[in-house]
C-alpha positions as a printed NumPy array, in Angstrom:
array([[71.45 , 32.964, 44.517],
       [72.954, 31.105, 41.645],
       [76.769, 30.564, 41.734],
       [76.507, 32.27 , 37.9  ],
       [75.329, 35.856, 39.858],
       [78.55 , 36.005, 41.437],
       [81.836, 37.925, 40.695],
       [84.337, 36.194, 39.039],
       [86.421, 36.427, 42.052],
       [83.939, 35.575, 44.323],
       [83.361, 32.167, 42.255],
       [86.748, 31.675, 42.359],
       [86.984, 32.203, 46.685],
       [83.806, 29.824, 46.571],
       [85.328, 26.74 , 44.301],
       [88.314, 27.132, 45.985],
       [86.872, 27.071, 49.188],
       [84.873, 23.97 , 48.373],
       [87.422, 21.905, 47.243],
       [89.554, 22.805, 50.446],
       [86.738, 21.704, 52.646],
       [84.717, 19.825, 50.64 ],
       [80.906, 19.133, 51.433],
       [81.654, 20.95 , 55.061],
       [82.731, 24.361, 53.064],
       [79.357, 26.053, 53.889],
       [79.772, 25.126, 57.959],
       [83.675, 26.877, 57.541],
       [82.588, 29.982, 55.833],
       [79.727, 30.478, 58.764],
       [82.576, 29.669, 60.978],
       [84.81 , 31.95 , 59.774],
       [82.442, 34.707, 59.575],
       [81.308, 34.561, 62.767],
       [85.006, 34.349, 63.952],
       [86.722, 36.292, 61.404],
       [89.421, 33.245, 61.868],
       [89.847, 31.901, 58.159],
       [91.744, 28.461, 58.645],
       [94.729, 27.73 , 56.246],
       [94.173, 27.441, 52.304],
       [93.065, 30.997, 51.319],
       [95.224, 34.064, 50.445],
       [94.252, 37.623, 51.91 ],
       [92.57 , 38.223, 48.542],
       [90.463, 35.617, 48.678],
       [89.499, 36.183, 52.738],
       [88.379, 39.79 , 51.821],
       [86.39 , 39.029, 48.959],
       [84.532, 36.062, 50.957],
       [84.237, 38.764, 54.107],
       [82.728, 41.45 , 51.431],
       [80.235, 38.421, 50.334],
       [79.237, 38.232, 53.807],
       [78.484, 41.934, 54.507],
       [76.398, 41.724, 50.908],
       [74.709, 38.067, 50.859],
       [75.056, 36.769, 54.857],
       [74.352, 33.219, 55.616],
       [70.704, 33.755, 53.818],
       [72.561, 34.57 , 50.561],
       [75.127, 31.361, 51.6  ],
       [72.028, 29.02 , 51.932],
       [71.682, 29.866, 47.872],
       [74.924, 29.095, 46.423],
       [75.34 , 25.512, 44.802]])
């Protein structure tokens, strides 16, 4: 999946999450989405969007995303 398929919030959850975690940011969203525990740095707005990309893409859909 190409970043450019996304939502514009969903691209917006994503860079923000990378820049908070940085090359680990794939390893925290698996985390969190397998905990539903999202670690400091993201509003409620951008948790649900990243838990709706989950229940849509999964990890499979994760692996995609540059």
């Amino acid at each position: 999946m190409n970043i450019c398929e996304l939502t514009t919030n969903q691209k917006n959850a994503i860079d923000k999450t990378k820049k908070i975690y940085g090359e680990n940011w794939k390893e925290e969203i698996r985390r969190a989405w397998r905990t539903g525990v999202y670690r400091w740095g993201l509003d409620s707005g951008e948790i649900a969007t990243l838990q709706h990309l989950r229940n849509t893409i999964g990890n499979k859909g994760l692996d995609l995303i540059k």
